[in-house]
KOLMAR-930210 format. One record per residue (C-alpha): residue in one letter; x, y, z; residue number from 1. Coordinates in steps of 0.2 Angstrom, whole numbers, plus 5000, padded with zeros to 4 digits. Layout:
# KOLMAR-930210
atom aa = A; px = X; py = Y; pz = Z; i = NUM
...
# end
This chain:
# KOLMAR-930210
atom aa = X; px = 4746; py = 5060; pz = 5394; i = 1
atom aa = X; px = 4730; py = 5055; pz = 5402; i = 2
atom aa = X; px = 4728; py = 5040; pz = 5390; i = 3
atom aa = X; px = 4744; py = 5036; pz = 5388; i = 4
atom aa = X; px = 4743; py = 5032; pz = 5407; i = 5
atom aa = X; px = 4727; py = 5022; pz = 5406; i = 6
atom aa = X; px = 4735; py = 5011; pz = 5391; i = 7
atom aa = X; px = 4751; py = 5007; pz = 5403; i = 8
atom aa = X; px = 4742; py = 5006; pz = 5420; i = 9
atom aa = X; px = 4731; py = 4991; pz = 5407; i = 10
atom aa = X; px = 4746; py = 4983; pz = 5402; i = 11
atom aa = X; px = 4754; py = 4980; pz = 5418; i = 12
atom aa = X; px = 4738; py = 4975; pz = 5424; i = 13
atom aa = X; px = 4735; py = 4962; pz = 5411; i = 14
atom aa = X; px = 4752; py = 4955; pz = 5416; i = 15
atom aa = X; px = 4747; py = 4954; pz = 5435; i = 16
atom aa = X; px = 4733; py = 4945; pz = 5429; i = 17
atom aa = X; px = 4742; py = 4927; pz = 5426; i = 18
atom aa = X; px = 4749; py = 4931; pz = 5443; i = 19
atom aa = X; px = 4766; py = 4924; pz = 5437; i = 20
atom aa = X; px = 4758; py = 4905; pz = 5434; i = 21
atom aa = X; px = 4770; py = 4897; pz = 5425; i = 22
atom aa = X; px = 4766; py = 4889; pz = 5408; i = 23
atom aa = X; px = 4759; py = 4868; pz = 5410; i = 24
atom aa = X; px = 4778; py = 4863; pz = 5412; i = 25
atom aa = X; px = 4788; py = 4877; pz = 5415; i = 26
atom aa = X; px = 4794; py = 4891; pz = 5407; i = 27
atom aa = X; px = 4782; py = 4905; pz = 5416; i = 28
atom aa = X; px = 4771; py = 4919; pz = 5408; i = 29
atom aa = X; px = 4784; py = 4932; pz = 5416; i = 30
atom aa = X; px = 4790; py = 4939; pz = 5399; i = 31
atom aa = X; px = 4773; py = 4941; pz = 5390; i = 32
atom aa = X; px = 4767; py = 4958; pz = 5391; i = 33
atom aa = X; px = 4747; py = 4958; pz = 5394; i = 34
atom aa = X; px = 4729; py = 4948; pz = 5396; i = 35
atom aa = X; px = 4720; py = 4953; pz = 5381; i = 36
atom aa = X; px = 4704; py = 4941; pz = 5388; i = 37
atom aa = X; px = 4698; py = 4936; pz = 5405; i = 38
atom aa = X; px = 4703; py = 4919; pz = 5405; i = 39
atom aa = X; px = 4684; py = 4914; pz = 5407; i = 40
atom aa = X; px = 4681; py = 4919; pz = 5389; i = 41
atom aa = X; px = 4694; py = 4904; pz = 5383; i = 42
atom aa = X; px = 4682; py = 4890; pz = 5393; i = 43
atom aa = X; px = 4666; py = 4900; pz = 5385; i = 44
atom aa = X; px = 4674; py = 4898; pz = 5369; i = 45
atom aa = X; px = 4677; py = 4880; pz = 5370; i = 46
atom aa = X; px = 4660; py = 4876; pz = 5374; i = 47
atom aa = X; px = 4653; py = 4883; pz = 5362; i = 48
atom aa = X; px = 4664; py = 4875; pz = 5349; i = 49
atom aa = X; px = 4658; py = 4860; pz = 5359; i = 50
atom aa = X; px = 4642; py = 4866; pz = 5356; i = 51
atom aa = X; px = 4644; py = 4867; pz = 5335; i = 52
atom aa = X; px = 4656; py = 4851; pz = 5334; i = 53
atom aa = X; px = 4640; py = 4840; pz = 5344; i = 54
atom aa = X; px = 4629; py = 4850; pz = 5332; i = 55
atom aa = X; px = 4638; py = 4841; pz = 5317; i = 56
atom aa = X; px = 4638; py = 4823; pz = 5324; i = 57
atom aa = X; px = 4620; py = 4825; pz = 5328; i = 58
atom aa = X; px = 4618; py = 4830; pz = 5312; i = 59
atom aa = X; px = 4628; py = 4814; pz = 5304; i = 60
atom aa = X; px = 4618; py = 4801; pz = 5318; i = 61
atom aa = X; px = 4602; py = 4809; pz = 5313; i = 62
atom aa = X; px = 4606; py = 4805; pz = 5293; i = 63
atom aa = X; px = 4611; py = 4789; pz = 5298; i = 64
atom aa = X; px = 4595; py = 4783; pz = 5306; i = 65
atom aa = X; px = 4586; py = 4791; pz = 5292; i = 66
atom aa = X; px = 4596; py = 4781; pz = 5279; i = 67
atom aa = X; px = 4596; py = 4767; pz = 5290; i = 68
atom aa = X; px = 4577; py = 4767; pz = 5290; i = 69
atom aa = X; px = 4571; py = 4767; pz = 5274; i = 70
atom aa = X; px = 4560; py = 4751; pz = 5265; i = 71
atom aa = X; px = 4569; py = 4741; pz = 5255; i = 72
atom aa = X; px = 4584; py = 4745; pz = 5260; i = 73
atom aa = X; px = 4600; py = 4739; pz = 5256; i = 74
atom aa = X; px = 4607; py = 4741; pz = 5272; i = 75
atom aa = X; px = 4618; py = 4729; pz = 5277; i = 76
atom aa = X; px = 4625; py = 4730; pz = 5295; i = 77
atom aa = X; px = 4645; py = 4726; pz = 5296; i = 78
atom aa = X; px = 4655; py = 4717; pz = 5308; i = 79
atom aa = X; px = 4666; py = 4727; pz = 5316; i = 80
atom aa = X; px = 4686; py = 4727; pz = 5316; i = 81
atom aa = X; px = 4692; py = 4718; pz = 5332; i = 82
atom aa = X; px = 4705; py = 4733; pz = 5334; i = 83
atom aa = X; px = 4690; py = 4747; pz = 5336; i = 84
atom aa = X; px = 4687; py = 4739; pz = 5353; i = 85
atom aa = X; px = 4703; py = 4740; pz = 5358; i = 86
atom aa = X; px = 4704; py = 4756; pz = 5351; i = 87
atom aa = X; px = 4687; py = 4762; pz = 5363; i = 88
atom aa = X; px = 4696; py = 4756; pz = 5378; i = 89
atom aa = X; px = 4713; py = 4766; pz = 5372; i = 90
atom aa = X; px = 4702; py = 4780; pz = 5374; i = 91
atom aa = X; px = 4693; py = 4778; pz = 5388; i = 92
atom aa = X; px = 4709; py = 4776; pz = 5398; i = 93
atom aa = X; px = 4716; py = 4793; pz = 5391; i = 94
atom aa = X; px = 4702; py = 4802; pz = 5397; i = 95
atom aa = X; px = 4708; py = 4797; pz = 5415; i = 96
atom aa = X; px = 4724; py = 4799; pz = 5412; i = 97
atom aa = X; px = 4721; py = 4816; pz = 5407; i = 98
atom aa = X; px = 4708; py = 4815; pz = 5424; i = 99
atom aa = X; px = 4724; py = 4813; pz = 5434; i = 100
atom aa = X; px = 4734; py = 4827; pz = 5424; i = 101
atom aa = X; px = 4721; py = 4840; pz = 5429; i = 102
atom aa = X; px = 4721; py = 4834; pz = 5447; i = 103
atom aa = X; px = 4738; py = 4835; pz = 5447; i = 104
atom aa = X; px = 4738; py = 4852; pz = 5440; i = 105
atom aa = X; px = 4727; py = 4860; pz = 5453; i = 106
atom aa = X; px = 4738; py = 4852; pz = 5470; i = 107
atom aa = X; px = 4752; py = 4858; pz = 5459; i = 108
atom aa = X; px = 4762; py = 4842; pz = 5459; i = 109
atom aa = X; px = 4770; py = 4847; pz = 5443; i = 110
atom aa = X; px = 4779; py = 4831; pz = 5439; i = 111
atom aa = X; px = 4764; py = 4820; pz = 5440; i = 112
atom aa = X; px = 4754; py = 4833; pz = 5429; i = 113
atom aa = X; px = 4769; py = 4832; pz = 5415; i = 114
atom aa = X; px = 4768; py = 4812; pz = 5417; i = 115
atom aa = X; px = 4751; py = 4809; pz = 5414; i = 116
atom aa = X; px = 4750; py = 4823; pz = 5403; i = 117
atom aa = X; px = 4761; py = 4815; pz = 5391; i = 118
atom aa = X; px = 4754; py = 4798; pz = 5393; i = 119
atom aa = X; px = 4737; py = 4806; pz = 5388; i = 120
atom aa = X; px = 4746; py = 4810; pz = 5373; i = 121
atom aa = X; px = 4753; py = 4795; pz = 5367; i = 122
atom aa = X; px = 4736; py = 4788; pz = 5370; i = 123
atom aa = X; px = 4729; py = 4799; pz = 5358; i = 124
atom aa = X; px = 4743; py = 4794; pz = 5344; i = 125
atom aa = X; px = 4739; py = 4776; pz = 5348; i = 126
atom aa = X; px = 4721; py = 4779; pz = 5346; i = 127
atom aa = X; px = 4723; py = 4788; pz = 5328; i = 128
atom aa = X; px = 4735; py = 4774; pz = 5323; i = 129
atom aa = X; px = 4723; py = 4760; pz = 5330; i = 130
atom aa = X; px = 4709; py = 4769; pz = 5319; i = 131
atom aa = X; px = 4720; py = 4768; pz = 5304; i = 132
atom aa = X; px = 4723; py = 4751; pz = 5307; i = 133
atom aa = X; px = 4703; py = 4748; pz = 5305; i = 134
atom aa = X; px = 4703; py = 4756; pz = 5289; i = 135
atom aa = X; px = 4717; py = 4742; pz = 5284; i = 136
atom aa = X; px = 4708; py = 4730; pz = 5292; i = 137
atom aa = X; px = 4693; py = 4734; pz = 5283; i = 138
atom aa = X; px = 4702; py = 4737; pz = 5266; i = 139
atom aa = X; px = 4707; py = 4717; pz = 5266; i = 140
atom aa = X; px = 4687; py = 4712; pz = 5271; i = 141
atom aa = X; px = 4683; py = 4721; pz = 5256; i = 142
atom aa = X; px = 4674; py = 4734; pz = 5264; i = 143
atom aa = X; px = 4677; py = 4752; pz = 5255; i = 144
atom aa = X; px = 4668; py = 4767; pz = 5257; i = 145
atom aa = X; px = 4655; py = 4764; pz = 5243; i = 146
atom aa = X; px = 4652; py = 4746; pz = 5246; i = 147
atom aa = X; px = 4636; py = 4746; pz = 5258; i = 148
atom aa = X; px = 4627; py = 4763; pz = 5266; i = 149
atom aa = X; px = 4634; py = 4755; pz = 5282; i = 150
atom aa = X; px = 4652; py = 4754; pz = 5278; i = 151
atom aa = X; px = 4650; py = 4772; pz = 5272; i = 152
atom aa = X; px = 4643; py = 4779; pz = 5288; i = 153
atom aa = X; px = 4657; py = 4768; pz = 5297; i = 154
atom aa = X; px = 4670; py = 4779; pz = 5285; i = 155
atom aa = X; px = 4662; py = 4795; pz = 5287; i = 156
atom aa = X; px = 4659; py = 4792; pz = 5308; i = 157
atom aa = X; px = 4677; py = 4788; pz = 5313; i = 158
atom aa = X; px = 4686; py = 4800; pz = 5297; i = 159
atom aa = X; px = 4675; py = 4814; pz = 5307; i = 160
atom aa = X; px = 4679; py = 4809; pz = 5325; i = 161
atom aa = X; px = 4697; py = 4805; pz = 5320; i = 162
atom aa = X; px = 4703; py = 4823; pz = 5315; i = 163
atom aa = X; px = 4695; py = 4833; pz = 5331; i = 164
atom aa = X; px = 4707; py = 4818; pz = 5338; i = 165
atom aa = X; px = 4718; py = 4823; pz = 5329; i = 166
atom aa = X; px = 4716; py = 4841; pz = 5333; i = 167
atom aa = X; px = 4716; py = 4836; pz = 5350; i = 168
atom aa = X; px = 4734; py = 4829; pz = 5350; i = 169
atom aa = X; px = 4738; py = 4845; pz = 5343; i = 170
atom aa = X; px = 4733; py = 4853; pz = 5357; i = 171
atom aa = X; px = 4741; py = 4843; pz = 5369; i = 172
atom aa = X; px = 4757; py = 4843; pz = 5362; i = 173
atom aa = X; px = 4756; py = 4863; pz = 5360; i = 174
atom aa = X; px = 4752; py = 4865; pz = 5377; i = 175
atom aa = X; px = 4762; py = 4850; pz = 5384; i = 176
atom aa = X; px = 4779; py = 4859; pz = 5374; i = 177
atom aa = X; px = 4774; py = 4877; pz = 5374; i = 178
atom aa = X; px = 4772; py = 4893; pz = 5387; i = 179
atom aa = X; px = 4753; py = 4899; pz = 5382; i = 180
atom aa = X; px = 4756; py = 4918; pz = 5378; i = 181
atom aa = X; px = 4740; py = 4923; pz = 5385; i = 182
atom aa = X; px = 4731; py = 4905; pz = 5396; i = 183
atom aa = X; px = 4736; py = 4901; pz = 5412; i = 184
atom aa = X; px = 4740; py = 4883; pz = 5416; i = 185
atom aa = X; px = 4725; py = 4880; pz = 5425; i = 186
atom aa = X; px = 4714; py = 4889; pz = 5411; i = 187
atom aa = X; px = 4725; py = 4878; pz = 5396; i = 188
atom aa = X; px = 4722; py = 4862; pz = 5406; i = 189
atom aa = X; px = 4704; py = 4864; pz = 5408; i = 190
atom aa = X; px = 4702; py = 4871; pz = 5389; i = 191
atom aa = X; px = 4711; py = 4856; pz = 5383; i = 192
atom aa = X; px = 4702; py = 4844; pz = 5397; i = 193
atom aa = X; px = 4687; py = 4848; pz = 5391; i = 194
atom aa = X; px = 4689; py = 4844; pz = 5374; i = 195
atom aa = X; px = 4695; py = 4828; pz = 5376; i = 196
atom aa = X; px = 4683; py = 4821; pz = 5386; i = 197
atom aa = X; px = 4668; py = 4829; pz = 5375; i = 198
atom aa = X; px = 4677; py = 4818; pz = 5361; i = 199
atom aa = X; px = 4678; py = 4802; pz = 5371; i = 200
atom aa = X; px = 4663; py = 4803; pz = 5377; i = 201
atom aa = X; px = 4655; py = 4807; pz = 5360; i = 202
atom aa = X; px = 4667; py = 4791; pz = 5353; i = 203
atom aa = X; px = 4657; py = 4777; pz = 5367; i = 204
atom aa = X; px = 4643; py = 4785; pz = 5358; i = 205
atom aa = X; px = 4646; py = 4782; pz = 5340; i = 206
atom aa = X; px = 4655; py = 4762; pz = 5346; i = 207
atom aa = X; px = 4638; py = 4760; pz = 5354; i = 208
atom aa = X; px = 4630; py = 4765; pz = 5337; i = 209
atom aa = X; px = 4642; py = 4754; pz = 5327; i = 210
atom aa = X; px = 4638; py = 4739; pz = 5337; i = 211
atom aa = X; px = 4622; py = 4738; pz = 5339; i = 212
atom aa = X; px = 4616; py = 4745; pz = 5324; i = 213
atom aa = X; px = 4629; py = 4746; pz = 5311; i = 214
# end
């Protein structure tokens, strides 16, 4: 009986513990029955997700100055498709939308937070579709992934950094549509704005790359 009292007193506790926040637009955490996690261990777990995903693009930089480097190389650099600039300030704006949608969600002006939470979003979708528009782009200049190391890098740079976006527009629209079961809103937005801006941040980085180097 003893246990059996610990196990309920845990649940209703774990309940208590989203102290009724609703979920990002709506919809409230009031039917889900416990807190598994304190909601710190979802931000730890983001970093250090952050910490394997910068881990991989370090690894793909560093073999492209290797590669880059080498005598007698073949190395050709490649200009650019005009679109990838657009693209770079697409993205740069939805990380301050996404800036404004997490001040919005802590001064709890819901509506504001919905707004530029879903303009976030649509940013992303027109970001993917603007790096699909490169490919074309680079398709008709006769640029392919085999054709010079440097178009391969360009492939291999925005094919990697455009499924973590990808992923990332998952997540917004999960959280933007759906009551996380076990996240508050304010651990959900931070989760999510953290994320981002690791990826647009980590994007300015490969442009500079691209242009200065490619």
């Amino acid at each position: 009986m003893t246990r059996m009292a610990t196990v309920a007193d845990t649940v209703t506790h774990g309940s208590r513990g989203n102290n009724g926040s609703p979920g990002l637009f709506g919809g409230g955490n009031e039917g889900h029955s416990e807190e598994v996690f304190p909601q710190r261990v979802y931000i730890t777990g983001m970093l250090i997700a952050l910490g394997g995903i910068l881990m991989f693009f370090t690894a793909l930089i560093s073999a492209w100055v290797v590669r880059r480097g080498f005598p007698n190389t073949d190395w050709r650099p490649i200009a650019l498709p005009w679109i990838v600039w657009l693209n770079t300030l697409i993205l740069i704006a939805s990380s301050a939308t996404l800036a404004l949608a997490e001040r919005c969600g802590i001064t709890r002006r819901d509506s504001d937070h919905r707004h530029w939470w879903h303009v976030t979003t649509i940013l992303g979708a027109l970001f993917l579709t603007g790096q699909v528009l490169a490919w074309r782009q680079m398709f008709t200049a006769g640029l392919f992934l085999a054709t010079t190391p440097s178009s391969s890098f360009f492939y291999v740079f925005t094919a990697a950094h455009g499924l973590h976006i990808l992923g990332g527009v998952a997540a917004l629209l999960f959280v933007g549509f759906n009551d996380p079961r076990r996240l508050t809103r304010e651990t959900a937005t931070r989760a999510v704005g953290l994320y981002w801006h690791f990826l647009a941040a980590l994007w300015v980085l490969l442009f500079a790359i691209l242009v200065t180097k490619g």
